[in-house]
N, C-alpha and C positions, 0 to 999 in steps of 0.2 A: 683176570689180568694178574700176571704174577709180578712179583717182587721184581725183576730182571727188564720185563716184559718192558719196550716202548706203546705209548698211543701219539697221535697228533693231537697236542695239545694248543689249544685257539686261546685265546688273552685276548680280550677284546677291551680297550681301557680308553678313554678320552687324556688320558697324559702324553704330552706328545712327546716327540725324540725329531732331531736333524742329524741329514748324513755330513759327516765331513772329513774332507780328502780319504775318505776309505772307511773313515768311523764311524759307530752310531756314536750321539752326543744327548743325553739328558738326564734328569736330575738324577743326583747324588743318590739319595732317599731311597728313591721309587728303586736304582739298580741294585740297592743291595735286598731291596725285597724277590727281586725279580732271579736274584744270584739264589736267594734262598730257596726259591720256587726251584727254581732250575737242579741244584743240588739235593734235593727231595724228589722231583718226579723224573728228571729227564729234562731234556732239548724242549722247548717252546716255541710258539710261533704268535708272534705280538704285533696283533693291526690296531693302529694308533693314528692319530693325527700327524702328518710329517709337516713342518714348520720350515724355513730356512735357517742356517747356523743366526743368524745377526736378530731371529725376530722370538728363538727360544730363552722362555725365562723359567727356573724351576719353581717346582713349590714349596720347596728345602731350600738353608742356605745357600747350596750350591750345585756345579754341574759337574758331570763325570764322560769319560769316553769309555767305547768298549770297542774293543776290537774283535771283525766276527772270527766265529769261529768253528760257527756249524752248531752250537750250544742254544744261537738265538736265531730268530726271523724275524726281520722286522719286517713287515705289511704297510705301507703308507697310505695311509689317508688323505684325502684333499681338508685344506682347514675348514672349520668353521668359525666366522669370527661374527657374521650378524646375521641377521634375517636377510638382509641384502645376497647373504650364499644360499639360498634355501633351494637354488638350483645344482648346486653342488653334490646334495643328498642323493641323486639319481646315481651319480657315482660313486657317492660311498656305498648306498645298498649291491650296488653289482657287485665290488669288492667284497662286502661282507658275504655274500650269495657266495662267489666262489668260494670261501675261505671256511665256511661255515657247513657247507657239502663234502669238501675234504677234511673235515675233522672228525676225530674219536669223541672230541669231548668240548663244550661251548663256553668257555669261562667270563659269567661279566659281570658290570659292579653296576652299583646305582650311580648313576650320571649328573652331572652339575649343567644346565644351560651354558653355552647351546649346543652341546652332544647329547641332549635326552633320546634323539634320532639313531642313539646307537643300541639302544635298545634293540632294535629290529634284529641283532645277530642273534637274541636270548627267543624271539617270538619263533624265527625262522627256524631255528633247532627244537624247539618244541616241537613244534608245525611236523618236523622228518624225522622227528622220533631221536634225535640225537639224545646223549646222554648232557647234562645244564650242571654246570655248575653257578653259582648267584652270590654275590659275595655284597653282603653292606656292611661299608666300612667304619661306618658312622653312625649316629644319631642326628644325621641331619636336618631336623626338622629343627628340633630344639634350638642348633648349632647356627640354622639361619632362622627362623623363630626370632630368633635374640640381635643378631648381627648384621640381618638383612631386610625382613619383612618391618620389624617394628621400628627401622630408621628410612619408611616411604617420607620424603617432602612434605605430600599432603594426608587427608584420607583418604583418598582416592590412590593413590598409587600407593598406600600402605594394605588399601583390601587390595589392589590388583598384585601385591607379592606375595600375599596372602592365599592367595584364590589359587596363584601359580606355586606356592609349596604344596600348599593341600594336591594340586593335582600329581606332583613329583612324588607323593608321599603313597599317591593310590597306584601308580605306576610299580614301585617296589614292593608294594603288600602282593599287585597281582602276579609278578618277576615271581615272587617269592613262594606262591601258593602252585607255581604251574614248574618252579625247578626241581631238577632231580634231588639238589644238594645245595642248600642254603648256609653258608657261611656266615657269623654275625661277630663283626670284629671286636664289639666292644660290649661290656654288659651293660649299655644305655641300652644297645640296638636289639642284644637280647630280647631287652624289658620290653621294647615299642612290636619288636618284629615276630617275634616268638609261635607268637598265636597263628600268624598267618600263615608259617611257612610249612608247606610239604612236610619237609624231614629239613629240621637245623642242628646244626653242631657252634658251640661257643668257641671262636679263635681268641687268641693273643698276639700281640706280635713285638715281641721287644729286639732290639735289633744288635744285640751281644751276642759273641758267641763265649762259653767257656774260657777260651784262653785269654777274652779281655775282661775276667771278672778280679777285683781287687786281688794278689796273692795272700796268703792266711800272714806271713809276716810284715806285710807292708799293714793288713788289718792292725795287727796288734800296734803298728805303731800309733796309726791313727786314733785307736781309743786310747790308747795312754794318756795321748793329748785332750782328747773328750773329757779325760776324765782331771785334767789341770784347769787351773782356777783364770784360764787363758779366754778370752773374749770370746764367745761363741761364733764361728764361723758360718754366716749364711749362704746360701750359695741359686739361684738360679738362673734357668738357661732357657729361651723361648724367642720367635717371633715378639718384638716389642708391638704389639697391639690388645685394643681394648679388651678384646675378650680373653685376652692372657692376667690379667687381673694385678697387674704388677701394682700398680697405683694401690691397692690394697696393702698389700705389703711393706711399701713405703709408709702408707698412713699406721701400720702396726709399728714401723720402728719408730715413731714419732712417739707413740704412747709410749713405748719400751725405754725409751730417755727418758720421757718424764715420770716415771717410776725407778729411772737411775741406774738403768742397764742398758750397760757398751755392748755393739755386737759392732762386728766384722761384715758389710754385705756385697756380694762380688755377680752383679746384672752382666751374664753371659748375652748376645744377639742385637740384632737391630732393627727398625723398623720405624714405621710410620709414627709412632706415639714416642721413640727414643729422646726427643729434644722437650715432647712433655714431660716425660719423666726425670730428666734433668731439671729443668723448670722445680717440677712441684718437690726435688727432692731438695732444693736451694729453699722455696716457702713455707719448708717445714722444719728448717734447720739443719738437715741429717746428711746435706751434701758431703762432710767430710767422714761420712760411716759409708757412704754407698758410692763404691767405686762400677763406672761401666765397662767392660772390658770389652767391648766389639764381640760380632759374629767369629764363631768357629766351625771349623767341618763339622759332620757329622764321625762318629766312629770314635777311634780312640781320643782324639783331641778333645771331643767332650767328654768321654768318659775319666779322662785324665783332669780335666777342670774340675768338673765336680764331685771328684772324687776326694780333693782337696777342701771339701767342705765338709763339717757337722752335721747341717742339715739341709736338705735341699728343699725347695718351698715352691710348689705348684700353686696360687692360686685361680685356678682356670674357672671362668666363672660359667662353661656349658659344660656338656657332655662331653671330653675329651678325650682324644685317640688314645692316651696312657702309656704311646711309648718314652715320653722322657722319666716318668715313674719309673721304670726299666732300666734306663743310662743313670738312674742314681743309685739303683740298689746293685748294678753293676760297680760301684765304685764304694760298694760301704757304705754308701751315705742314705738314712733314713729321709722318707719322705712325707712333708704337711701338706696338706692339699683341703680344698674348701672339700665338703662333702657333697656329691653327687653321684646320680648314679651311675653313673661311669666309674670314680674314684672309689668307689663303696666296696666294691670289689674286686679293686684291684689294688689301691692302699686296703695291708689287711690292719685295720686301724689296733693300736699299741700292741704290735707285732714289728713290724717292718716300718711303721709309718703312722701317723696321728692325722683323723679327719677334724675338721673344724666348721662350723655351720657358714654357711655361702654369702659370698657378700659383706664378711664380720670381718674387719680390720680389728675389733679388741677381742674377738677369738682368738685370731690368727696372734696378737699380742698375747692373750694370754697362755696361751700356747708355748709360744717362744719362752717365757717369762719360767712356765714350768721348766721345760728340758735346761734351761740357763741356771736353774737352780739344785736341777738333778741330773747331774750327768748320768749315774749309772743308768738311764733309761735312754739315753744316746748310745750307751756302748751296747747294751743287750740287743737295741733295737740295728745296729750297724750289725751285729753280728747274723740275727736276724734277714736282713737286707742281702746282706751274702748269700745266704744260702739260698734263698728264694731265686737271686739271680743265677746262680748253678744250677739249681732244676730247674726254672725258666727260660730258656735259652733260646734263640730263633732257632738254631737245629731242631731240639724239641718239640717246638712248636710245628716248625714244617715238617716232620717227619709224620705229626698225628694228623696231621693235615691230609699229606699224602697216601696213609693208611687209609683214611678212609677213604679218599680219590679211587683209592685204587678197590675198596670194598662195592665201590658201586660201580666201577665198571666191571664188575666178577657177576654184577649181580642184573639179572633177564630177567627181572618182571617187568 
């Protein structure tokens, strides 16, 4: 396949999109991954679940339209929304049958219930000798491990989630051992998937491009600041929920008072846990340090928020996807994050970003307590941050992507 060269490229994905009055409609997120793809290989062709306009919700703050333009295909799928559809599969698979026959190339990810049935596009191109691509995007074991299995009602329904990860978990080891080309988005998945797969390549995906990384004179103003005797500015951005670990970070600036340090903290997003965190941030005293600022798009609007901070503060308490690490080294801002393995390699810790042991609100303090006391390690580390986000870039990123896409369809064995 040359550089120039099209194939029919197949996306096979359980995130849905609706048409409306002419458009395709869904999340934010997912299009600028899908733009990124597209500007790296070529035209797509994406069978997904088609939803109605009124019943689509993203997975991102937000939704986006596209208008066609011959760049995308979208393939509709019938939904699946319970076991009560499981007669509906009979149509998905004919769809997937066609779509999967007329393709160069079979690209699919590990699935969340109740799409595991989409697998069958990854089995079927095996089966005709198609060229696979297999792409996990996660460490989802760990991620529902923590979030879903271990919060069953009973015991009984806690082994019965148990019982159905382990099976989703052997599902993507064997995806992974029979694809051409395994994808592994994050170095949690590395770690878990590694062993099993054919041939893997480690991805990233941070969702800047070049021209929205801090400019070098807007840097220097911001460390000048860093480096005045001005209240440390906290800054993070996240789905408000439990496994975003925000309640940690609260419970760190409560200790950070009582050792007599002011900071600045600015809670970007919203979510299910938002009115707890107001809550606990009032029973800890620290309501008038920590402002919530509501949800913002994706793209420059957060890049622009949290660019405005000193330090940006992950504490994710799984294996995390690691793109908003990315929108803050985009912006200069150095990143804390609990240590895991996800973060481990991708905060490159006192470089760009400080890890801190998992779960530790007076790590996470004591942490803070340092950089508040030494800025020059905010400004090396901001400068740091820059530059990783220029050679980081989602171009970058899809382009090595696509380099290799394109080595193995060059390649007849």
């Amino acid at each position: 396949m040359s550089a120039g060269q099209q194939i029919r490229y197949l996306l096979v994905t359980h995130i849905p999109f609706a048409r409306a009055s002419g458009d395709i409609k869904l999340d934010a997120l997912w299009l600028r991954d899908l733009e990124g793809l597209r500007g790296s290989i070529g035209p797509i062709v994406i069978a997904a679940p088609q939803l109605d306009e009124a019943s689509l919700r993203g997975w991102g703050p937000t939704l986006a339209s596209l208008e066609p333009d011959g760049n995308f295909e979208f393939v509709g799928l019938p939904a699946i929304r319970s076991r009560r559809d499981s007669f509906k599969w009979i149509q998905v698979r004919r769809v997937l049958a066609d779509q999967v026959r007329r393709a160069d190339l079979v690209h699919t990810s590990n699935y969340f219930p109740p799409y595991l049935g989409l697998g069958y596009a990854h089995h079927l191109a095996v089966s005709l000798g198609k060229k696979t691509l297999f792409v996990v995007a996660e460490d989802f074991v760990d991620m529902l491990s923590w979030e879903w299995a271990r919060n069953g009602a009973t015991r009984f329904e806690r082994w019965r989630r148990r019982t159905a990860l382990n099976r989703m978990d052997k599902r993507v080891r064997l995806a992974a051992a029979s694809a051409s080309l395994t994808f592994l988005h994050t170095p949690a998945a590395v770690q878990r998937y590694r062993l099993y797969a054919r041939t893997s390549m480690a991805i990233r995906q941070p969702g800047h491009s070049a021209s929205q990384v801090i400019g070098l004179e807007a840097l220097r103003c911001k460390q000048q600041a860093m480096s005045s005797k001005r209240k440390l500015v906290i800054v993070t951005a996240s789905r408000h929920s439990a496994i975003k670990g925000i309640d940690f970070l609260l419970r760190a600036l409560s200790i950070l008072r009582q050792r007599g340090i002011e900071v600045d903290v600015r809670l970007y997003g919203e979510g299910p846990h938002s009115e707890r965190l107001r809550k606990l941030s009032a029973r800890l005293g620290i309501d008038g340090t920590v402002k919530m600022c509501g949800a913002i798009p994706p793209g420059p609007s957060v890049y622009a928020a949290i660019a405005e901070g000193d330090v940006f503060v992950m504490p994710h308490r799984t294996t995390d996807f690691g793109r908003a690490f990315y929108d803050a080294m985009a912006g200069g801002t150095p990143v804390l994050a609990f240590r895991s393995a996800a973060s481990i390699d991708t905060v490159r810790d006192g470089q760009d970003g400080w890890l801190c042991p998992i779960d530790d609100p007076e790590g996470l303090a004591a942490a803070l307590e340092r950089l508040d006391r030494n800025r020059e390690l905010l400004v090396a580390a901001a400068e740091n941050a820059r530059d990783r986000a220029l050679r980081e870039t989602r171009e970058f990123w899809f382009d090595l992507r696509a380099q290799r896409v394109r080595e193995l369809m060059e390649d007849n064995s």
